[in-house]
N, C-alpha and C positions, 0 to 999 in steps of 0.2 A: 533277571531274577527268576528263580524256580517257582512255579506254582504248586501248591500243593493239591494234590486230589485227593477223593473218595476212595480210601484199599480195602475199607471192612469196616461193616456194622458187627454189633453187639447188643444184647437185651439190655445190658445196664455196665455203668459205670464199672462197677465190681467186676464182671464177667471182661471186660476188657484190658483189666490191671496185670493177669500175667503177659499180655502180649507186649501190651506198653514197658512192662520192665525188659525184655525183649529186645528193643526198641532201646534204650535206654545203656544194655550193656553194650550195643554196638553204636552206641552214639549215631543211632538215625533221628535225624530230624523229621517231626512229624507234631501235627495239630491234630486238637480235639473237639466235637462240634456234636449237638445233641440236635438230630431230625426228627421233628413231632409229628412229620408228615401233615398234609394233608387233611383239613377234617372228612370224616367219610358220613354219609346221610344216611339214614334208612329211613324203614318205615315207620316205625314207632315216634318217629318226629324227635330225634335225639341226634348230639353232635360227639364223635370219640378221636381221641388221639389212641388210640386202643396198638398204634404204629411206630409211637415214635421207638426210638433208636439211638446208641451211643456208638457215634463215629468215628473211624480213627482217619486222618486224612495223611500221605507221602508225598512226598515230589515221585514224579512219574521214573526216573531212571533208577529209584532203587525199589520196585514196583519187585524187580526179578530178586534182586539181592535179598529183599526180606523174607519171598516165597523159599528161596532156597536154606537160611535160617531159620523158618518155621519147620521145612519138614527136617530139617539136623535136631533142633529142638526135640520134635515130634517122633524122631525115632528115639532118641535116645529115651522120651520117655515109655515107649511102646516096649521096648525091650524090661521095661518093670512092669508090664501090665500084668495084672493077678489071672491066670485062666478061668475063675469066674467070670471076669467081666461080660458086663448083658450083649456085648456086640456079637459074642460067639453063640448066642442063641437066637441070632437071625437069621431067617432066612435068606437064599440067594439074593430074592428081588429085593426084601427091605435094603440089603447090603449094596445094591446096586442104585436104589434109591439115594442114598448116601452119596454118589459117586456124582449122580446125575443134579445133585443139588448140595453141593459143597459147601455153599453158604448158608446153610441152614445148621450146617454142625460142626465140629472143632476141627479144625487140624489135624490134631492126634487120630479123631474117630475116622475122616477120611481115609490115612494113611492106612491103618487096621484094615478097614472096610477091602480093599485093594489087596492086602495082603492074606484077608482070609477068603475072597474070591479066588484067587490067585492059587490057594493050597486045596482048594475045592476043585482044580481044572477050568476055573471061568475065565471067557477072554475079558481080559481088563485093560484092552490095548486103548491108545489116545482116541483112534479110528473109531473104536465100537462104543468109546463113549463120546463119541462128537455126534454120532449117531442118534444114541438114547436122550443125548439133549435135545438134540434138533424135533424129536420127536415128541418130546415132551414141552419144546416150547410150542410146536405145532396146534397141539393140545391145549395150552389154557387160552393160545390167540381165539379161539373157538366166541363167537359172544353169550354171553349166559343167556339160561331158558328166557325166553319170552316171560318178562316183568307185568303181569297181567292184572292180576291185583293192584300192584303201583298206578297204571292206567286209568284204573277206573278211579283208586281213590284221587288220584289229580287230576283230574275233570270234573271229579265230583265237588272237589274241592275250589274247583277255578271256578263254576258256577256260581258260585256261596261268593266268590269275590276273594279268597281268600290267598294269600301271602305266601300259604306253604304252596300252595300248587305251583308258582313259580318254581320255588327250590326243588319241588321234584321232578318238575318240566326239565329243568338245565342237567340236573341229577341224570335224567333218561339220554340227556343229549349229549353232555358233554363227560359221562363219567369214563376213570380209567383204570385200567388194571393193570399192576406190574408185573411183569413176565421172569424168569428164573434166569433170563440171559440182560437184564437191567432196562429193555426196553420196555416202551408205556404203550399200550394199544386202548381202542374205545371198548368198552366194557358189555355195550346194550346192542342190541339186533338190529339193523339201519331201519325196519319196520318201527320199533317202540323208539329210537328216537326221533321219526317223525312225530310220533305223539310227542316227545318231550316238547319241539319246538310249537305243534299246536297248544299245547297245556299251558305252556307259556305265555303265547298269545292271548290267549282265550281269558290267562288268569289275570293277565295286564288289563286287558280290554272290562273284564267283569269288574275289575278291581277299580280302575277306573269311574266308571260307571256306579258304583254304591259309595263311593266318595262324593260324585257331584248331586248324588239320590241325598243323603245325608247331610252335606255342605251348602249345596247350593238349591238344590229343590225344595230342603227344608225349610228355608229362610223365605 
């Protein structure tokens, strides 16, 4: 029996109803599944799904079949597009931005994006953009600035005995970021997750410790 997979997010429900109907005239089988991701931490001591997402899932072998009905779709409706439309007041790179990150915008605008390179003399071959992805995945694998503030406040915090400095010890250590080619890399600089796994430590052991100060010393 087929499994179905991951083919495309969406911001909402709504936003994925024309593809689904899509879907629906060519009698493809396909599930529907809402990704809340992940909670993500910060500083301000707050929890967000600020991520989730409406998913559409396929069986794997009409993965190509549906790509090639989206851009049939997607010309035909390009060919009604109004010569206002805002894509024609981008420039080269935003337009090329589009190409490098697909998933981020419709079908239609991809296909545009391409064709208004294309009539500008830009190379828009598979090559040159296998290129500008690989470059741009190179780029966020990067680990963010040194988390320096976070640092001090969980230590400062693991001192005190305190609960959060764990979550932002594990936070330093184990945090990840998703990259535009679906892969997950560690997020923090192998320096500040050693602080994670210290802060950790440190906020188990203090925390510890004003537990049996309070429970059992007191008595």
């Amino acid at each position: 029996m087929l499994e179905f997979h991951k083919y495309q997010s969406f911001p909402s429900a709504e936003a994925a109803e024309p593809f689904l109907e899509l879907l629906r005239q060519h009698n493809v089988p396909f599930e529907t599944a809402v990704d809340t991701g992940e909670p993500v931490f910060n500083p301000a001591f707050t929890f967000n799904n600020t991520y989730a997402t409406f998913v559409v899932k396929l069986h794997g072998p009409d993965f190509e079949w549906v790509r090639r009905l989206e851009e049939d779709a997607s010309r035909e409706l390009i060919a009604t597009i109004s010569p206002d439309h805002y894509l024609f007041k981008f420039t080269d790179a935003e337009l090329f931005d589009i190409l490098v990150n697909p998933h981020e915008w419709s079908n239609p605008d991809v296909i545009l994006a391409g064709q208004l390179l294309r009539q500008r003399g830009r190379d828009v071959s598979v090559d040159a953009i296998r290129l500008m992805r690989e470059h741009r995945v190179a780029e966020q694998k990067q680990p963010e600035p040194s988390a320096t503030g976070l640092v001090r406040w969980g230590y400062g915090l693991a001192l005190l005995g305190g609960v959060l400095s764990i979550i932002i010890g594990w936070n330093l250590y184990a945090d990840k970021k998703l990259l535009s080619d679906g892969r997950e890399v560690l997020a923090h600089t192998p320096q500040d997750r050693v602080h994670g796994l210290r802060i950790m430590a440190l906020g188990t052991v203090c925390f510890l410790f004003w537990v049996w100060v309070r429970f059992v010393r007191g008595n």
